[in-house]
N, C-alpha and C positions, 0 to 999 in steps of 0.2 A: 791878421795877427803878426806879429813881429818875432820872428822865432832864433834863435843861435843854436847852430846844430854842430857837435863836437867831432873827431877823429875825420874829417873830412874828406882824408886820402882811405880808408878802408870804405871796401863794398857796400856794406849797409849805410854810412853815411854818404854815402855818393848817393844811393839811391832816396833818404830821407831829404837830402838837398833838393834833388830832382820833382819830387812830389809836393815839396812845399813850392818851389818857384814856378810852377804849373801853375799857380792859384795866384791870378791876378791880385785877391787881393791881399798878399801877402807877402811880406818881405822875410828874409832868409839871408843871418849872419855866419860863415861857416869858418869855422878856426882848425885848426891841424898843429905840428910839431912841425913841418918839414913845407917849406914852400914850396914845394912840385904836387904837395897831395889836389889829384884831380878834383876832387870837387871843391876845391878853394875860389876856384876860376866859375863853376855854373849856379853862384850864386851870388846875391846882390853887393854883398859886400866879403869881407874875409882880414882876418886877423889870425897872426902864429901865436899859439900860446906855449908852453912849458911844459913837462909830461905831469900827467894827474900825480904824482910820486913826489914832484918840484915842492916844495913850501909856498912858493907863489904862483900857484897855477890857480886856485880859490881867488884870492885875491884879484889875479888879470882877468880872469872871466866875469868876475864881479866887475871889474872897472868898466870891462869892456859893453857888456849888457847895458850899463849905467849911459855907456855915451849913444849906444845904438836906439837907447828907447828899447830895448827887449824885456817882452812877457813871458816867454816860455824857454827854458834852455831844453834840451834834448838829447844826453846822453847817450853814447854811441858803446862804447868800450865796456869791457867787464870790470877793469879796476880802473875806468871814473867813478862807476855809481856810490860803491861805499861814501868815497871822499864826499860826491857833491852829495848823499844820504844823511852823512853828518853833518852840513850844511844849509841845508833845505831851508831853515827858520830864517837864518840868516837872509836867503835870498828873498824867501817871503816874505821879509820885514823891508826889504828894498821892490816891491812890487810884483816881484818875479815866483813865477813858476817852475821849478825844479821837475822835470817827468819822472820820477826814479821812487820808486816801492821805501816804505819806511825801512832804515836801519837793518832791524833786527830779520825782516826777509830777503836782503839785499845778501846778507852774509851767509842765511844759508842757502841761497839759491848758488854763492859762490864758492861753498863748500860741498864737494860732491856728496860725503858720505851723510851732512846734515839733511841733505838734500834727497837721499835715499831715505832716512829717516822718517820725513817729514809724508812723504809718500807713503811709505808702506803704514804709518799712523792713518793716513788716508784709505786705506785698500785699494791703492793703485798697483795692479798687477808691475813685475819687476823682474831683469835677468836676476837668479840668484846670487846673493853677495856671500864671499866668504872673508875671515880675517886674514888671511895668509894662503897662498897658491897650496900649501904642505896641509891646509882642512878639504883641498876639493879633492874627492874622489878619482880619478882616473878617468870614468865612464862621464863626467861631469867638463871636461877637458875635451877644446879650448878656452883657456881664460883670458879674458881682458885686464890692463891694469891701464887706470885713469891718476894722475895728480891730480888728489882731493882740493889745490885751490889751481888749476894745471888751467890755462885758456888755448883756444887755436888747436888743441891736440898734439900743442906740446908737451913732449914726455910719457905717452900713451906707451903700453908695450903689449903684445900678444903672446903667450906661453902656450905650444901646441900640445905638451905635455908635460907633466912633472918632472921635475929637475930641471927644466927650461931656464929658471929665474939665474938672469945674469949676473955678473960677480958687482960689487958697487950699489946694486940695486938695495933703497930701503923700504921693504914690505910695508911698511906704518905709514909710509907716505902717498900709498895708491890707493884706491876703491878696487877691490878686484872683486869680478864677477865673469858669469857663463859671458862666453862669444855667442853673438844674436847674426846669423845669418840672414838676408832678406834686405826689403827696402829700405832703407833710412827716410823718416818724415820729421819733420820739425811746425812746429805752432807757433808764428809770432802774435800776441798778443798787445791791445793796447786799451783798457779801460778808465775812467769817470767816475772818482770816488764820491764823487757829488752826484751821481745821477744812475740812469741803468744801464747807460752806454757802454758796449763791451765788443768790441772786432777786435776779431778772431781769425787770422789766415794760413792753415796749413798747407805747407812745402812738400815734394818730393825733391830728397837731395840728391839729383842723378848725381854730379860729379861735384865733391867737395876736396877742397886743397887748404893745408894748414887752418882743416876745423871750419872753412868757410865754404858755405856752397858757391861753385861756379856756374851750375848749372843743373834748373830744375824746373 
């Protein structure tokens, strides 16, 4: 299969390069913003695109799929998926396979608080959330504060106790919940909405830096 794998210079895309060009038979286009990102260089071919934000970043990736012969693009980033989510028909009408979740779960997987919602409709056990650091009790303290559309853990803040919340901060803009002491795990997931295909590979994040694990 003929694949273009985006963000090239981040972790994960370094490593989706690596796994497709293992497989003989398989070619692997990898595009980035910055022509240093490492994994531009350990795959077949390689193209800069524009940041997903660009008005022509759609477009050059389209193009560029178009001249590579690519089947499958493979979204790397939090804020590709929406854009190329929106787009998906589009590339499906030009042969291509967009890997990116429809739309409407794209956005809330990329909003925290929909994202807690959507869970707890589930009975997926949860730290407890509260609307503002000034509803948690005391005894309920440490709290975390998340940006509700916040990537890499930027913006993240920790309140050891009440009164904590620093000057500037806007309440309405975080997820705030209990601090969870312990290990940190993560689930990457990748399914086959045509079929029952579904891997499933959960991480220990020993050591994570700006939101990405280094080492696990």
């Amino acid at each position: 299969m003929r694949i273009l794998v985006t963000a090239a210079g981040a972790g994960p895309g370094i490593a989706v390069v690596k796994a497709i060009r293992s497989d003989p038979g398989s070619f692997v286009l990898a595009v980035d913003m910055s022509p240093r990102a490492a994994g531009l260089y350990l795959a077949h071919e390689r193209a800069l695109v524009p940041s997903a934000r660009d008005p022509e970043y759609v477009d050059r990736l389209l193009a560029l799929a178009r001249e590579h012969g690519i089947e499958m693009i493979i979204p790397i980033f939090d804020t590709e998926t929406p854009v190329l989510a929106r787009e998906r028909e589009r590339f499906a009408s030009a042969g291509i396979h967009v890997a990116v979740n429809p739309l409407a779960c794209v956005l809330r997987a990329n909003d925290k608080l929909e994202s807690y919602r959507v869970c707890a409709a589930a009975g997926l056990p949860q730290p407890q959330r509260f609307d503002h650091p000034h509803d948690a009790p005391p005894e309920r303290y440490p709290l975390v504060g998340k940006l509700l559309q916040g990537v890499g853990g930027k913006g993240m803040i920790r309140l050891a106790a009440p009164g904590d919340l620093p000057t500037g901060i806007d309440p309405a803009q975080l997820l705030w919940q209990e601090w969870v002491e312990g290990e940190e795990f993560s689930i990457d997931t990748f399914g086959d909405p045509d079929s029952e295909v579904f891997a499933a590979v959960p991480r220990l994040r020993r050591i994570v830096k700006a939101g990405q694990m280094v080492d696990g």
